[in-house]
Structure formats: structure tokens, C-alpha cells
N, C-alpha and C positions, 0 to 999 in steps of 0.2 A: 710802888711803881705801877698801878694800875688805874687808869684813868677815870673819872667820874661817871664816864657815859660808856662805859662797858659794861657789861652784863654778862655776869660772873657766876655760874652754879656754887651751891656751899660746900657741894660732896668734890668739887673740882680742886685737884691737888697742886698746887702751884708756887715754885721754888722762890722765894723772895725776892732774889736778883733779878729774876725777870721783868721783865717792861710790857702789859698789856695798857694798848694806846686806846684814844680814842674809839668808840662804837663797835670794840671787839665783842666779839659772841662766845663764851667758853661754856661745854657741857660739862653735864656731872662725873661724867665716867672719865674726863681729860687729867690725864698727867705731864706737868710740865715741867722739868728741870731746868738748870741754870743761867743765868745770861742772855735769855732768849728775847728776842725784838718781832712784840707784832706792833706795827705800825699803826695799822690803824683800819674799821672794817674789816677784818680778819674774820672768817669764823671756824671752829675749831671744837666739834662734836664729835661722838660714836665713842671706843674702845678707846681712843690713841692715846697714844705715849710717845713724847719728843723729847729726844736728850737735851743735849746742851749746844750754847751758841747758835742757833739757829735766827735766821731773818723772815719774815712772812711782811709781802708789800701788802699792799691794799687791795683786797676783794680779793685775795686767794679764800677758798674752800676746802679747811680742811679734814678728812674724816666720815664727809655724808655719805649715806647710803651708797651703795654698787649702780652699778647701770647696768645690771642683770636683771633679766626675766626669771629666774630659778629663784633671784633671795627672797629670803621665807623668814627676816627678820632672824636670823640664827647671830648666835653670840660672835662676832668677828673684830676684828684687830689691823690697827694702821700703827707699825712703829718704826719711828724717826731717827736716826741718830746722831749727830754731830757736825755741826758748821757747815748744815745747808743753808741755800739761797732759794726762796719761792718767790718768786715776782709775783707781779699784779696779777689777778686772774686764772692764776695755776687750782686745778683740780686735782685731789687725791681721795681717791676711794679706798675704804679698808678689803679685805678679805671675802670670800664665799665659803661653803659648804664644799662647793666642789673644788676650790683651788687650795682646801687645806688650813682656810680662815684666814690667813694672813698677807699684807702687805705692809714689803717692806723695803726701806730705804738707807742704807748705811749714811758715810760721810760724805763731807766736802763737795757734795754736790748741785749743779746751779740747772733749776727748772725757770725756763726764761718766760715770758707775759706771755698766759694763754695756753700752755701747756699742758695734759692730762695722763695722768697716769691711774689707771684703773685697779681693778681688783685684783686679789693676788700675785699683784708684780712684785720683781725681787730687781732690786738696784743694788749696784755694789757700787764702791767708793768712787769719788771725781767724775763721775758721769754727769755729761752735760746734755739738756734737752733747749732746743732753741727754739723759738720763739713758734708757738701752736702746735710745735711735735705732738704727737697723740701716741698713747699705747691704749694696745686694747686689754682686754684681762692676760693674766696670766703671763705674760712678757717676763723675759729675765734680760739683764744687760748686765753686762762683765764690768770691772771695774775701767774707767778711763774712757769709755766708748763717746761717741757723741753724735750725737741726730740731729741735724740737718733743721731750717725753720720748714712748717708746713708737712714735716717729714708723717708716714703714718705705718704704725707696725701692728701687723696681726695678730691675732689672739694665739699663744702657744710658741712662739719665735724665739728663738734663743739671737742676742746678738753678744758677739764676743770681747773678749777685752782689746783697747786700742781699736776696735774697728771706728772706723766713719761712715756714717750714711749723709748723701747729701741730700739738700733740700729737694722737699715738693716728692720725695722718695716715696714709693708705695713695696713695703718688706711684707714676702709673706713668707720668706724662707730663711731657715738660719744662715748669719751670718758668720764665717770664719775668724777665728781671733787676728787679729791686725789688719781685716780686709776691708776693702773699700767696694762702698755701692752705691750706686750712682741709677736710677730708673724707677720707673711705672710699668705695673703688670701691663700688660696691652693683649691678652687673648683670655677667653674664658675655659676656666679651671675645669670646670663639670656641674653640676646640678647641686643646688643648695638642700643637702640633706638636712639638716638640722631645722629648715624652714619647714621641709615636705612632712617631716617626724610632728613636730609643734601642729602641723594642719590635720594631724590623722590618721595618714597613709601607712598601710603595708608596706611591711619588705617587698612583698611581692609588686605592688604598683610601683614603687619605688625603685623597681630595678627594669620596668618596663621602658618608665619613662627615661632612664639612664640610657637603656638601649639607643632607644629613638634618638633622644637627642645626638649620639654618637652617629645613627645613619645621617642626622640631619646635615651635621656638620663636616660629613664626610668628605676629604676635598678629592676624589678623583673625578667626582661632580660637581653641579651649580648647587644651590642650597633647595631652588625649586623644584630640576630633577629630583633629588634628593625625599625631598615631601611627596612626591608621586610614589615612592616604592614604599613608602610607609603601611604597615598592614590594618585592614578594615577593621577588626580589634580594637587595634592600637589607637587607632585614631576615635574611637568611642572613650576611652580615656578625658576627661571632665580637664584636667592639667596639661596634656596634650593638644585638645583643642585650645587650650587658651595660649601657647606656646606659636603654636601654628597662625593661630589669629594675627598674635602679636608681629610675627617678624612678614604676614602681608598687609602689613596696616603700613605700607606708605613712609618706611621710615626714612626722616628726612639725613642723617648722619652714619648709618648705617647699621650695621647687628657686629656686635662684637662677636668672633666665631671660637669656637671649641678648639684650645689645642690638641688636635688627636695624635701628636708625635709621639 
């Protein structure tokens, strides 16, 4: 059951009854059990292991490397379970170092054209992602949940079983089991730590520029006012000035501001 023009590792373990189609890619370290339908341009590298019954449309991706800055090539893991659906174009990444090595996807679950589910997520059964939903790493989704097309969940987000997110959604908080979500973030959160860390910074600058930015966006003032009482210090700050720069440069849509509730 495997086509002429696929291209097939010899150490790759692959259960008889399955169907690899036309111009599929399978690696060495792949295990694939029973019944399984790749269609065709399929590719299908890294640790994984996919049960049984499973569908893969055309140009899904499955298995390659993370879309992390941290992986260091460490031994990780994508495993599949039973009578999923990947449409065209679905991405899945295995595991990291820091989420524990694994990603993993139980049953009956349908990833619709263009979807992406990253590193270390954990899927549980009948959850449905529609068409371009995105996780980022480390997601967990309850059993039965469903996302919305376009929908986008942040890295760490628990969403619960039966909940609904609807399309074009931006999740960066957990979601309640049965509850419904409906929106886009619309105010900024605080200062990208994880960026300022990767560039260098002290704790100590790091908590300066926190400051500031919190006088900035202070609303019992204008944001201008606000830049006036900034201290001479402060404003010597290299990340600062460039802060400052940015929001008198003219902007033509506005500065998204600081919830300081």
C-alpha cells in the first residue's frame, strides 16, 4: 500500500494496512500503525508515533522541528492517537526540553486546512480546530473544545472541555469548561519580558523600564504629559529612548495603551 514515488526510511516502522500515497516523505524514527490514509505529499519526520485510522490530506507537516528559539536538537516526541483528521496544510510540531518533550494528540479529532498546533500541546479527544486556528506551544485543550477559523491561543492557555472560542479570537487566558469566547485582546498587557531577557537586560533595567512604561500609560494624564515627568535617569535608558521615540513618531493608527486596571 505504498506508492512508487514516496520516499520511505528503511528504520521507518509501518503497519501493512496502511496507505502511503503518492510523494509522501516518511523518516526513520516514524511509527505508524494501522489503517492509516496519507493521501498524498504528506511528510511525516522527527520521534512520531500515530495510531490508527488516522487521514493526512495533502501538504500537511508532520512531526518537524518546534518553532522554538530554546531547541537544542534534544530527543522529543509527537504522539498521534486514533481517527484523527489533518487536512491540507495542518502543522504539527513534537515537543521541547522545556515543555516536558512531548506533544500530544489523543482521538477523533479534526484539524481543519492550515491549522497549527505547536510544541508541547496536549489535545484531548473530539476537539475540533478550524480552518487556520493556531496554538502556540504548550496549549492544552480539553476534550470536545472547539476553535473558531483564524482563531489564535497563547502559549500556556488552558482551554476547557466543551468550550467554544469563536473565530478571528485572540485567547490568552484560560478558558472555563463549557464557556464561550468571543474577542481580541485590545489593550497592552505590559512589557515583553522574555524579549528584554533574550536582549541582555537586568532585572534591574528591566523593572525600570516597567516602571516607566506604567507612568507612561498612566490615564489620569495625556500620554505626553505623562513623558514630561519621566526622570532624567530614566530617560538615559537605550530601550527607553527608543520607546519614547516610537510613540512621537507620527503614528498614523494610534499606540495601543497599557491596561493599568
Amino acid at each position: 500500500m505504498i506508492h512508487h514515488t514516496a520516499i520511505i526510511s528503511k528504520n521507518a516502522k509501518i503497519d501493512s494496512t496502511t496507505t502511503i500515497g503518492p510523494y509522501c516523505v516518511v523518516g526513520e524514527n516514524v511509527i505508524i500503525g494501522k489503517n492509516n490514509n496519507f493521501i498524498s505529499h504528506v511528510s511525516i519526520t522527527g520521534n512520531t508515533k500515530i495510531a490508527d485510522n488516522n487521514v493526512f490530506y495533502p501538504f500537511s507537516s508532520i512531526g518537524s522541528n518546534p518553532q522554538d528559539l530554546k531547541f537544542n536538537n534534544e530527543k522529543s516526541y509527537l504522539i498521534i492517537g486514533n481517527k484523527n483528521t489533518f487536512r491540507e496544510n495542518v502543522t504539527v510540531n513534537p515537543g521541547t526540553e522545556g515543555g516536558g518533550l512531548e506533544t500530544i494528540i489523543d482521538d477523533n479529532c479534526l484539524f481543519m486546512v492550515g491549522s497549527h498546533i505547536a510544541h508541547d500541546c496536549k489535545i484531548k479527544s473530539n476537539v475540533i480546530l478550524a480552518n487556520n486556528a493556531t496554538l502556540a506551544g504548550h496549549v492544552e485543550i480539553d476534550k470536545n473544545a472547539i476553535l473558531g477559523g483564524n482563531s489564535a491561543v497563547h502559549q500556556f492557555v488552558r482551554i476547557g472541555k466543551y468550550a467554544m472560542i469563536g473565530g478571528m479570537s485572540g485567547v490568552e487566558k484560560d478558558i472555563i469548561p463549557y464557556g464561550l469566547y468571543i474577542g481580541i485582546r485590545e489593550n497592552l498587557k505590559g512589557i515583553n519580558l522574555i524579549g528584554l531577557k533574550r536582549k541582555g537586560l537586568n532585572s534591574r533595567s528591566i523593572n525600570k523600564i516597567n516602571k516607566v512604561i506604567k507612568i507612561i500609560f498612566d490615564k489620569k494624564n495625556t500620554i505626553f504629559d505623562n513623558i514630561s515627568n519621566i526622570k532624567s535617569d530614566d530617560m538615559a535608558i537605550e530601550e527607553i529612548k527608543e520607546i519614547l521615540n516610537f510613540i512621537k513618531d507620527n503614528p498614523k493608527r494610534g499606540i495601543c495603551i497599557l491596561d493599568n486596571e
